[in-house]
C-alpha positions as CSV (number, residue, x, y, z in Angstrom):
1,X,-18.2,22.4,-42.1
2,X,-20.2,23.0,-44.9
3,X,-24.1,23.3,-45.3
4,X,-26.0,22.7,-48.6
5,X,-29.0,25.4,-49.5
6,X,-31.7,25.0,-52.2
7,X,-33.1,27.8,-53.3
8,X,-36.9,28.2,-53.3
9,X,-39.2,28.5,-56.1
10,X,-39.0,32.6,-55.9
11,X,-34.9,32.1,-56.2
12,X,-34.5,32.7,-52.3
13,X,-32.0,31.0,-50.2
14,X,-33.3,30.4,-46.3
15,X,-30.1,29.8,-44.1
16,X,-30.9,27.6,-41.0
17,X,-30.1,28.9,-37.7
18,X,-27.1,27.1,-37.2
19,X,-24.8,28.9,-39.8
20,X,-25.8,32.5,-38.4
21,X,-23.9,33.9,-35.2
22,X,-26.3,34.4,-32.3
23,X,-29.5,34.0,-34.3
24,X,-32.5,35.6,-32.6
25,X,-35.8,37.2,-33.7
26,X,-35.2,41.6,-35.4
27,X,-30.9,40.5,-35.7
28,X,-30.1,42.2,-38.6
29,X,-26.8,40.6,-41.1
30,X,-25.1,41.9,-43.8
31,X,-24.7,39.9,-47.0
32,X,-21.8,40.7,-49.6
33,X,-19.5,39.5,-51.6
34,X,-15.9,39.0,-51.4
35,X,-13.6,37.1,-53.2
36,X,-16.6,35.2,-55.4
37,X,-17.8,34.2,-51.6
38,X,-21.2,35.5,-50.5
39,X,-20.1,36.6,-46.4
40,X,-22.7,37.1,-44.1
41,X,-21.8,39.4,-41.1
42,X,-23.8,40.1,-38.1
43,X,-24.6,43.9,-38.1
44,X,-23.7,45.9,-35.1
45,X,-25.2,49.3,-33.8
46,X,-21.7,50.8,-35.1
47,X,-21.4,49.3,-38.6
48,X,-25.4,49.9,-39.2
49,X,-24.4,53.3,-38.6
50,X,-21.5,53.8,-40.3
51,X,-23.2,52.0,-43.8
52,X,-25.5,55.0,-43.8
53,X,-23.3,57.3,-43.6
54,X,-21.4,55.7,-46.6
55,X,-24.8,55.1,-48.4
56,X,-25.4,59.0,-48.0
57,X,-22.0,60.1,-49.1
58,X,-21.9,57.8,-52.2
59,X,-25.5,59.4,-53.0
60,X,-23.7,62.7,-52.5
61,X,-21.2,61.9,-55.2
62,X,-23.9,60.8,-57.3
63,X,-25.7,64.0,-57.0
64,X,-23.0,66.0,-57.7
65,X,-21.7,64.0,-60.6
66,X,-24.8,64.4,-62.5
67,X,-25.5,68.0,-62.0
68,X,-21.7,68.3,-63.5
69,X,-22.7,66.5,-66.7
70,X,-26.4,68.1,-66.4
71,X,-25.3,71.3,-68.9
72,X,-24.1,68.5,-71.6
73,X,-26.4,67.8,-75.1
74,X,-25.6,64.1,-74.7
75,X,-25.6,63.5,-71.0
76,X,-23.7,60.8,-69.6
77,X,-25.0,57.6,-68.9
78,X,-26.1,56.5,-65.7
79,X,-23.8,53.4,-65.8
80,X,-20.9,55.3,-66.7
81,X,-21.4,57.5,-63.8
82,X,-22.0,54.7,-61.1
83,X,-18.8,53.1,-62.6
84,X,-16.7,56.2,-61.8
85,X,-17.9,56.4,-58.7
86,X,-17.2,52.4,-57.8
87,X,-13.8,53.0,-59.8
88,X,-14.3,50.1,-62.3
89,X,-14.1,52.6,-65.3
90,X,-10.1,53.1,-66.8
């Protein structure tokens, strides 16, 4: 089954009750991408949890990266910095 959005004049996509598990007023989902497909996941207690933690950890990393580069003239680039820590850099 497939289900055709438009999006709205501010770029927005509203998805109609139907597609969503268990919609209901305050239910929080989780959009992302995966495989060039946008999946939207009902977010638990657990998982709401556990993407702070990995939000505070990755901030952590980022912290710590740029104090290491904070003694260099030329300072590294904030791009090149979130790229090392998502791993896309060679």
């Amino acid at each position: 089954m497939s289900t055709i959005l438009e999006a709205d004049e501010t770029g927005a996509l509203r998805l109609p009750p139907s597609v969503l598990p268990h919609p209901a007023p305050r239910r929080r989902y989780r959009v992302a991408m995966a495989s060039g497909q946008v999946v939207v996941d009902e977010m638990t207690h657990e998982s709401a949890v556990a993407e702070v933690a990995d939000r505070g950890a990755w901030l952590e990393e980022l912290r710590l990266r740029r104090e290491r580069n904070a003694s260099q003239t030329a300072g590294t680039p904030l791009q090149d910095i979130l790229d090392d820590i998502r791993g896309e850099r060679a």
